[in-house]
N, C-alpha and C positions, 0 to 999 in steps of 0.2 A: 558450653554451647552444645545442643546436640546434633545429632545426624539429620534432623530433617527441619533445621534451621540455618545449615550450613550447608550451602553447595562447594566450597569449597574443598578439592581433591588433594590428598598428600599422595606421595610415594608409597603408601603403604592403600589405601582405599583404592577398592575394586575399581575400576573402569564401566563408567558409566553405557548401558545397554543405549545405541544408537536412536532405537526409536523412543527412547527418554528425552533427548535433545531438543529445546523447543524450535531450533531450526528447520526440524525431521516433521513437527506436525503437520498432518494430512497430509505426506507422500507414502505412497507406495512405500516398502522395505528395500523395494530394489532402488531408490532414489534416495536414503540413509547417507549423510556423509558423517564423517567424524568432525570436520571443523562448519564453522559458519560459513554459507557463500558469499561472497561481495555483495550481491544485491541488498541483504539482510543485514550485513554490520553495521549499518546508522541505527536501527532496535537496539543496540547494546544499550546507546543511549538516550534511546525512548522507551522509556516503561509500557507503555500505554500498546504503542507497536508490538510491544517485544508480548506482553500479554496476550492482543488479541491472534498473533502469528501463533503463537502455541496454545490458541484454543482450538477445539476438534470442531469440524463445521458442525457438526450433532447438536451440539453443546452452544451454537451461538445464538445469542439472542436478537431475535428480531424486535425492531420497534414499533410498535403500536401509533396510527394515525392521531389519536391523542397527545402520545409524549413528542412525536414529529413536532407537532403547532406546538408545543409548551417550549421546545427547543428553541424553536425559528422564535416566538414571542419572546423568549429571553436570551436570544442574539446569542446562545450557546450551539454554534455550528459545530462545535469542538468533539460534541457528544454524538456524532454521525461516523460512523466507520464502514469501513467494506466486511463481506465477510472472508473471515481469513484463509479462504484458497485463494481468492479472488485480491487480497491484496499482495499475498505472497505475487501471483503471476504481475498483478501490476506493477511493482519493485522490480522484477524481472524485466520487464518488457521497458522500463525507463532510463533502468543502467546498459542495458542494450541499445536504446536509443542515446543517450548521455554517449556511450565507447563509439558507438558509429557518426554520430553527426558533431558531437560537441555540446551539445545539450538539447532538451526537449524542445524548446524554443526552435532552434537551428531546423530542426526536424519539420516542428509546423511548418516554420515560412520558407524552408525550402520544398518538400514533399507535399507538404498539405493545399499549401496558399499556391505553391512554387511563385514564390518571391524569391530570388537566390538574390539578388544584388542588395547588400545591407539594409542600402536605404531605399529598398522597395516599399515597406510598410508606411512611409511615411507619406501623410494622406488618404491613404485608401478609404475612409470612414467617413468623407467630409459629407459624401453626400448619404442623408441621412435616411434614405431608403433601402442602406444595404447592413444584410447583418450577417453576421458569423456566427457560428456553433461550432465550439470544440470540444468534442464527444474526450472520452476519459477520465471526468473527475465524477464518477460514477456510485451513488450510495445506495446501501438497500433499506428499503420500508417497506413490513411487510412484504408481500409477495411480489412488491415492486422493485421496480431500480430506478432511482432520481436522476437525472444526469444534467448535471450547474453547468450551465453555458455564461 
């Protein structure tokens, strides 16, 4: 095996330079940690996360109005991502929300909706002239941003 097929560190291999870290992409040097933040350690176990988080925003590719409709026409939502400052801070801003209210949910319908009493939600939609939009599940195309209500 060699050295650039294995991340794997011994005891004896140098210590990996901090803005190496794919944690570390796109901060500042003065925002470098040695370990993964909380926000970030579900990437461990999403490739996909974990690739686009340590890609350099320079570097990301934007999708083209084209492959958009070829996306949506083959019900491949999958293939929409944010760009990776902007999902690093979203991660951020949910496990912030998640430690303070209980979950994103809780959040909505207490602060957003302010529905606090559980079974507030229950009904609210019956009459069918009312709609909601919940801003944050935000994608880029092109010079645009989508945002799925």
């Amino acid at each position: 095996m060699t050295s650039s097929t294995s991340q794997t560190l011994t005891t004896n291999s140098p210590k990996p330079s901090l803005s190496t870290l794919w944690w570390n992409t796109n901060l500042p040097s003065s925002e470098h940690t040695p370990a993964c933040p909380p926000y970030l350690t579900y990437a461990l176990s999403h490739p996909k996360e974990r690739a686009n988080i340590s890609t350099l925003d320079a570097d990301f590719k934007r999708l083209t109005w084209p492959k958009v409709r070829a996306h949506v026409a083959a019900n491949r939502l999958d293939q929409f991502t944010r760009v990776p400052s902007e999902l690093r801070r979203y991660r951020q801003y949910t496990e912030k929300l998640k430690r303070e209210y209980g979950s994103v949910m809780r959040f909505v319908l207490d602060e957003r909706l302010g529905w606090r009493d559980s079974r507030a939600g229950e009904g609210r939609f019956a009459d069918e002239g009312m709609c909601m939009l919940l801003k944050g599940k935000e994608m880029t195309i092109g010079a645009y941003v989508l945002r799925a209500c």
